[in-house]
N, C-alpha and C positions, 0 to 999 in steps of 0.2 A: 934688527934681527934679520938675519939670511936666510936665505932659502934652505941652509943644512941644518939651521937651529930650528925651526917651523917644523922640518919634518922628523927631525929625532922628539920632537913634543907630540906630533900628532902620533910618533908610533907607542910616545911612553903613554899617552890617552887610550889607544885601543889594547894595549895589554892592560892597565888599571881596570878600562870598560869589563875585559876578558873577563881579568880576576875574580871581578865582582858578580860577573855571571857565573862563571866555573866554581866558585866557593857559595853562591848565597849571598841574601844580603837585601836588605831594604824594604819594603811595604809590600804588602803582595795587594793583587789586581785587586779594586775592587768589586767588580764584576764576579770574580768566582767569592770574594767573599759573602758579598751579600743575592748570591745565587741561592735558590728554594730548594728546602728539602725539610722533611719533616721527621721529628725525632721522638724516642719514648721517654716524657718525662717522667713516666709514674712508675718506671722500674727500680725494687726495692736495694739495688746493687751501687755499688759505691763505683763501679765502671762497666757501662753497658755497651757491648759492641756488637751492632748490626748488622751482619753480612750477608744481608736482601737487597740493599741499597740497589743493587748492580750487580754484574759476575765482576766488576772492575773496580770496585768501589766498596768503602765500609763506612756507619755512620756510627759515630763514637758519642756519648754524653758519660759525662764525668761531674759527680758532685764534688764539690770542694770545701773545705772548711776555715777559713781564717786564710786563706789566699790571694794575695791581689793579682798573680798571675801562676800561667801554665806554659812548662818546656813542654812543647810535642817533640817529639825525636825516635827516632827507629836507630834499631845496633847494624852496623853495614861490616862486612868480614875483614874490608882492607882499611876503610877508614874509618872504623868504627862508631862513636855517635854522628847521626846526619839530620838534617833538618827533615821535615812530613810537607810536602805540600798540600794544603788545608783549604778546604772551600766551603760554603753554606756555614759561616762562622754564627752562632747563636749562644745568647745566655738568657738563663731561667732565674727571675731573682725568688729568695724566698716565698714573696707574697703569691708567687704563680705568674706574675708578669715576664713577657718573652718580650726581647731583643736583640734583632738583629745586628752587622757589623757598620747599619749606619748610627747605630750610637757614637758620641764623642768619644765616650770612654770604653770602646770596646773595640780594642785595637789588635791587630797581628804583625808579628815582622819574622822574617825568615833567615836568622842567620846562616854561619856554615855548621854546626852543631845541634840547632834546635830551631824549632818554629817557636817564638816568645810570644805568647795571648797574653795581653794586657786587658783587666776584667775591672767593670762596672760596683763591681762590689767584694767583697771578702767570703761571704758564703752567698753559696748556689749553684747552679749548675750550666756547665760550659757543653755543647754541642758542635760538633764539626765532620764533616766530608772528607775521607783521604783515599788517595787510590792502594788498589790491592790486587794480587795475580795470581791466577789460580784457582784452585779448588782448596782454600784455607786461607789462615791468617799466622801472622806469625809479629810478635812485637813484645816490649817489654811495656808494663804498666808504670801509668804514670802519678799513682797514688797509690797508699795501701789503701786494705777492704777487699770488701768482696765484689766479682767479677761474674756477668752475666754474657753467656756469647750467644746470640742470636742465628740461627744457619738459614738457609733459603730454605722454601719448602722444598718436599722431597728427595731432602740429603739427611744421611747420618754417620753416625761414624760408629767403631767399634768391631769393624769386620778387617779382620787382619788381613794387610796385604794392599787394603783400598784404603784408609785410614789410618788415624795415629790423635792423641789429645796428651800432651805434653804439658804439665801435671795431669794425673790422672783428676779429673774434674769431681767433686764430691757428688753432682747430681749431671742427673743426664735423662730428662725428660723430654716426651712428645706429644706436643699441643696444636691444634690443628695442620698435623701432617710437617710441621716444623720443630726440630730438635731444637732444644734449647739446653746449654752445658752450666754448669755454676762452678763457682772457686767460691771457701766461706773466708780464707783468710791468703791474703797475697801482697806479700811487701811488695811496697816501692822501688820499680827498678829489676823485679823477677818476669822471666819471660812465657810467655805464654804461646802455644805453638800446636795449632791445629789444621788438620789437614781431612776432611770429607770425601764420603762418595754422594754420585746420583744412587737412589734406588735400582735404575736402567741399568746400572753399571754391575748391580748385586747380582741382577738375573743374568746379565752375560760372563760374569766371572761364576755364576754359580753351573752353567752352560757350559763353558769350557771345563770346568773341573769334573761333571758327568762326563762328556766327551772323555777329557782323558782317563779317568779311573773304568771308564769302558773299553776304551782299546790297549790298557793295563790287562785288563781282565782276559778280554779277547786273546790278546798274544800270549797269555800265561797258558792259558785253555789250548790254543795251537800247537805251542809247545810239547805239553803232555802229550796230544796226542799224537806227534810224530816219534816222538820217542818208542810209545806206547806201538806205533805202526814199524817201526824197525823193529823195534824185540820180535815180534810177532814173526817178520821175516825171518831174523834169527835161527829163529823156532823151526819153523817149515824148511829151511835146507840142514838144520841138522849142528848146527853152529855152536850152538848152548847143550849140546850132549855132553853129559857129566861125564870125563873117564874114568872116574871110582867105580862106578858101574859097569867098567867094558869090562868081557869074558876074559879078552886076548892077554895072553901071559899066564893064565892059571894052569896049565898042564905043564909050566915051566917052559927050560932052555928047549932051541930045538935039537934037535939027536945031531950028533955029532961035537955038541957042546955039553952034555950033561956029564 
């Protein structure tokens, strides 16, 4: 083999190497999988997502029924399904025993479509870390049931113009200074799409909007009264004298025309 056959190999190596980076693919680290984080088992929702985790970060637990595994996958605009990059991978089997990703059987792979969880058991519940940007969340569910969204504290939604909850969410409660939204029923595959303020945010947008309905008011108020201050001038040189009222012309033509 030559030096030209060696390197047309080495280049067809580093575009395959490429591909396999640029598409996904393969076992993810396990370091981010068996990284710490802590989840809510005991919520009564068929997918609970945590958006305290981090302002960067969401932690998801999903019960499962007769399952041996789970697609994670977000919808993307131009390449539509994409794989989730996943970390703090955990499962809760029925009896209440947790498991992390150094179980044998509780595996992850990352193609170019989906993140594949290979799961310890058929029913129970899967736990995992994915990143997120922003002030919301936005993803389709990956089981039917019901859906519990978790928000940091002192955010909520509902104030139009700073928010948006995309199905309107059946419950929308606030439990120690933390909103918390519910879905009671939500096919597999439907997306869900929320978007939060800070409180901070309520008192500066509600600041601005005095500000401006005061200098609304203000300039209306100015207005009138210049108006109000010309007539007036008007008035005083004589301007606004009705000529139905002038004398002139009532004795008639002048002499030499009558």
């Amino acid at each position: 083999m030559n030096n030209k056959h060696r390197a047309v190999l080495a280049l067809l190596a580093v575009i395959f190497l490429s591909g396999c980076t640029l598409f996904g693919g393969g076992e993810i680290n396990e370091d981010q999988l068996t990284s710490e984080q802590e989840y809510d088992w005991d919520s009564n929702a068929t997918t609970t997502i945590n958006l305290s985790v981090s302002k960067n970060s969401y932690g998801a637990v999903i019960t499962l029924e007769e399952q041996s595994e789970l697609e994670i996958y977000q919808e993307d605009t131009f390449r539509g399904e994409t794989s989730v990059p996943i970390e703090a991978l955990k499962f809760r089997f029925t009896n209440g025993t947790v498991v992390d990703a150094t179980h044998p059987q509780l595996r992850a792979v990352k193609n170019r479509d989906e993140t594949l969880v290979e799961l310890p058991a058929e029913n129970g519940s899967v736990g995992y870390t994915a990143p997120r940007s922003g002030k919301g969340w936005t993803g389709p569910m990956l089981v039917s049931g019901s859906v519990e969204m978790q928000l940091p504290e002192g955010t909520r939604v509902g104030l139009w113009g700073l928010s948006r909850a995309n199905p309107n969410p059946d419950r929308n409660t606030i439990e120690n200074d933390r909103t918390i939204l519910g879905w009671d029923n939500v096919e597999q595959g439907d997306p869900i799409s929320i978007r939060y303020y800070l409180m901070t945010d309520a008192y500066i947008f509600g600041g601005l909007l005095a500000l401006v309905v005061s200098l609304g008011i203000g300039g209306v108020t100015y207005y009138y009264r210049q108006v109000r201050r010309a007539q007036r001038k008007r008035e005083d040189v004589g301007l606004d004298v009705d000529m139905e009222d002038d004398d002139i012309g009532d004795d008639g033509p002048p002499p030499g025309m009558r």
